[in-house]
VOPAGU-2260 file (C-alpha; in pm, 1 decimal, decimal comma):
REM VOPAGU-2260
SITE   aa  ch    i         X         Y         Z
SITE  UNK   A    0    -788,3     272,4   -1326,5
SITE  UNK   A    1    -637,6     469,1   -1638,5
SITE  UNK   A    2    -280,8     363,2   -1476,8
SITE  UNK   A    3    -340,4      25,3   -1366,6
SITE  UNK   A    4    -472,9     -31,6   -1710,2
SITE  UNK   A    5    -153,4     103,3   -1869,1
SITE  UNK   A    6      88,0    -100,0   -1667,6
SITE  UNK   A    7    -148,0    -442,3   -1703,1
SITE  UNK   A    8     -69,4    -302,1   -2091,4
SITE  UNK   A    9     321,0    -258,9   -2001,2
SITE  UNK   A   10     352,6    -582,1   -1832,5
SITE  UNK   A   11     163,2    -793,0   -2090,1
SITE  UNK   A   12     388,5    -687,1   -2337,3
SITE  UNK   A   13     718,6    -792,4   -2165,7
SITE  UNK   A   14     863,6   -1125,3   -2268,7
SITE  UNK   A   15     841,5   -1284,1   -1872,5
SITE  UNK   A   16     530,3   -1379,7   -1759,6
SITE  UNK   A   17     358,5   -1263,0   -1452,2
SITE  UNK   A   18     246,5   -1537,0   -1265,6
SITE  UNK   A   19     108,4   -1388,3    -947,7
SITE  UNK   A   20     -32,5   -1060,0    -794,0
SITE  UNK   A   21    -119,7    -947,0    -447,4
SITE  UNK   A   22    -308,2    -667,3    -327,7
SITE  UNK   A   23    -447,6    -522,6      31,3
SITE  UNK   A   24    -829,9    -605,3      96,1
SITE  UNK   A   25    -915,3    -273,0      67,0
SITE  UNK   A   26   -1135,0    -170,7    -245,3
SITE  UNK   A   27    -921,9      68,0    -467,2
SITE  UNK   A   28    -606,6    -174,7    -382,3
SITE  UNK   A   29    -800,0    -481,3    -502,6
SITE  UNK   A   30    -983,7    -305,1    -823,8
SITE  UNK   A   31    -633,2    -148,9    -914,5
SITE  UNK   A   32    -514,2    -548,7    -920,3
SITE  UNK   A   33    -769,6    -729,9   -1037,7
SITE  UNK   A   34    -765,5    -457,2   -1369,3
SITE  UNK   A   35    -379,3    -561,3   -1414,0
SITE  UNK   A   36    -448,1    -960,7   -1329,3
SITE  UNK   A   37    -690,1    -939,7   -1599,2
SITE  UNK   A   38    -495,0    -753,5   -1855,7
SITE  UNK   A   39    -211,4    -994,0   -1797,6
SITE  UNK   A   40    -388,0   -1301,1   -1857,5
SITE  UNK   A   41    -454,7   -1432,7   -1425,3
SITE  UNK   A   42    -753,0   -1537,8   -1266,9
SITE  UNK   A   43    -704,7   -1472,6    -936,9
SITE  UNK   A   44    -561,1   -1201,2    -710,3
SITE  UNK   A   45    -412,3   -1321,7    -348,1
SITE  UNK   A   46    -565,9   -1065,8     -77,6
SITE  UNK   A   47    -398,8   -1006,4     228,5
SITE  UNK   A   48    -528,2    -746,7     514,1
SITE  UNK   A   49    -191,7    -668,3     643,4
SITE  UNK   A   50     -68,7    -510,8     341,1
SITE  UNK   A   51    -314,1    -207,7     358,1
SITE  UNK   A   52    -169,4      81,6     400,1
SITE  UNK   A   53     -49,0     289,2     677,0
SITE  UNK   A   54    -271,5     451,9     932,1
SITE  UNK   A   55    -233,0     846,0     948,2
SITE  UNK   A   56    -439,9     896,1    1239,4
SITE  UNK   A   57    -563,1    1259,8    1267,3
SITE  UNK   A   58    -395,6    1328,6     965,7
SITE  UNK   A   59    -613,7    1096,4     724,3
SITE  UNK   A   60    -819,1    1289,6     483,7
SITE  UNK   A   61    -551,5    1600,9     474,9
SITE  UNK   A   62    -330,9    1781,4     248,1
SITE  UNK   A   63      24,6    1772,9     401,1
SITE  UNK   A   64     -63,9    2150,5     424,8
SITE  UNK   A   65    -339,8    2125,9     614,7
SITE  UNK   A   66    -171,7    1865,5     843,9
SITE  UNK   A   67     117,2    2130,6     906,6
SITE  UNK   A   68    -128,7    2367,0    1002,5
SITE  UNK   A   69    -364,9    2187,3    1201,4
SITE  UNK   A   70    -133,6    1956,6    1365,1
SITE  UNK   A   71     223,1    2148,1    1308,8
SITE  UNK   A   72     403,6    2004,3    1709,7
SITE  UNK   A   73     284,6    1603,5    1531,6
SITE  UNK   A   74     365,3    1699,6    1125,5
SITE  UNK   A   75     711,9    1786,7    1289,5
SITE  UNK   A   76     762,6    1480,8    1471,1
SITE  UNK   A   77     627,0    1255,0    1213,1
SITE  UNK   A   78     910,7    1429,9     993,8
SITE  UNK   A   79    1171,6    1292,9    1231,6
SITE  UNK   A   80    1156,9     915,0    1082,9
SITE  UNK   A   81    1153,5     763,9    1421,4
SITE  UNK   A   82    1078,4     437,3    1324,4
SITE  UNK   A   83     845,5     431,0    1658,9
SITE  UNK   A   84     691,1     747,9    1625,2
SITE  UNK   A   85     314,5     672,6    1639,8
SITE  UNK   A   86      50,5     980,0    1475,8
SITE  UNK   A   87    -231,9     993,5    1694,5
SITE  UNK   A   88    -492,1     726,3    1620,6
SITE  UNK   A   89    -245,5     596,4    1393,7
SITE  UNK   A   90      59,2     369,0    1284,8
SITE  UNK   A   91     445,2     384,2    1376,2
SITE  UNK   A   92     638,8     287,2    1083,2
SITE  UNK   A   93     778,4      42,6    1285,2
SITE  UNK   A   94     398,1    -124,5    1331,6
SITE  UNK   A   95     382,6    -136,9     938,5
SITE  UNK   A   96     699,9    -330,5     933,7
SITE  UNK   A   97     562,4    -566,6    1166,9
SITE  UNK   A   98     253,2    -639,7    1006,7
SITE  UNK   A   99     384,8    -631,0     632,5
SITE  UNK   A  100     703,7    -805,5     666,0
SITE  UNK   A  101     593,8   -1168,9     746,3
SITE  UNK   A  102     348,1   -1142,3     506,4
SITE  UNK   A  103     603,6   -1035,3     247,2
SITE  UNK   A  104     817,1   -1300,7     372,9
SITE  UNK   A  105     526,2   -1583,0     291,1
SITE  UNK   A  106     509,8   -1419,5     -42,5
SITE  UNK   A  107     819,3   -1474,8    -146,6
SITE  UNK   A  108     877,0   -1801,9     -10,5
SITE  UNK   A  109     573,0   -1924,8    -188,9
C-alpha cells in the first residue's frame, strides 16, 4: 500500500488530471487502485476479471529457484517465450493476450 500511496501522491501532483483507473477483480489489484483513485481525487474504480494476472500453474506460490528445481524440464521451456507454451495448470502467454487485449481495446476506446 506504501507504493500505491506514493504514486496516488506522484500523480496528484502532476498538472493532467487522471480521470479513470482500472484494476483486476482480484483483492490486492483492487485495494492497490482504489488507494490511488482516492488519493487522486475519483470515486470509482472500473473492475474487469480478465485483467488478472497470469496463471503459473505448478509454479504459483514459488521462488523462481524453487521452480528451477522442482520443475527444471517446464522452468526451461517456459524460458523459451513460446507465445503458446502453456505451464501446467496454467496460462500460455498467448491465452493472456487473448483475454486482456479486447478488454484493453474497450478501454481505450471508451
Amino acid at each position: 500500500i506504501k507504493q500505491a500511496v506514493a504514486l496516488g501522491q506522484r500523480l496528484r501532483k502532476r498538472r493532467s488530471k487522471v480521470h479513470y483507473i482500472c484494476s483486476s477483480d482480484l483483492p490486492r489489484a483492487k485495494l492497490t487502485a482504489d488507494t490511488i483513485a482516492k488519493i487522486v481525487g475519483l470515486e470509482e474504480v472500473e473492475v474487469f476479471e480478465a485483467l488478472r494476472e497470469r496463471c503459473f500453474g505448478i509454479f504459483e506460490g514459488c521462488t523462481r529457484g524453487e521452480v528451477e528445481t522442482k520443475f527444471p524440464n517446464e522452468f526451461a521451456e517456459s524460458r523459451k517465450f513460446d507465445l503458446h507454451y502453456k505451464v501446467p495448470g496454467g496460462e500460455s502467454r498467448q491465452e493472456v493476450l487473448d483475454r486482456c487485449l479486447p478488454v484493453l481495446d474497450e478501454i481505450a476506446d471508451a
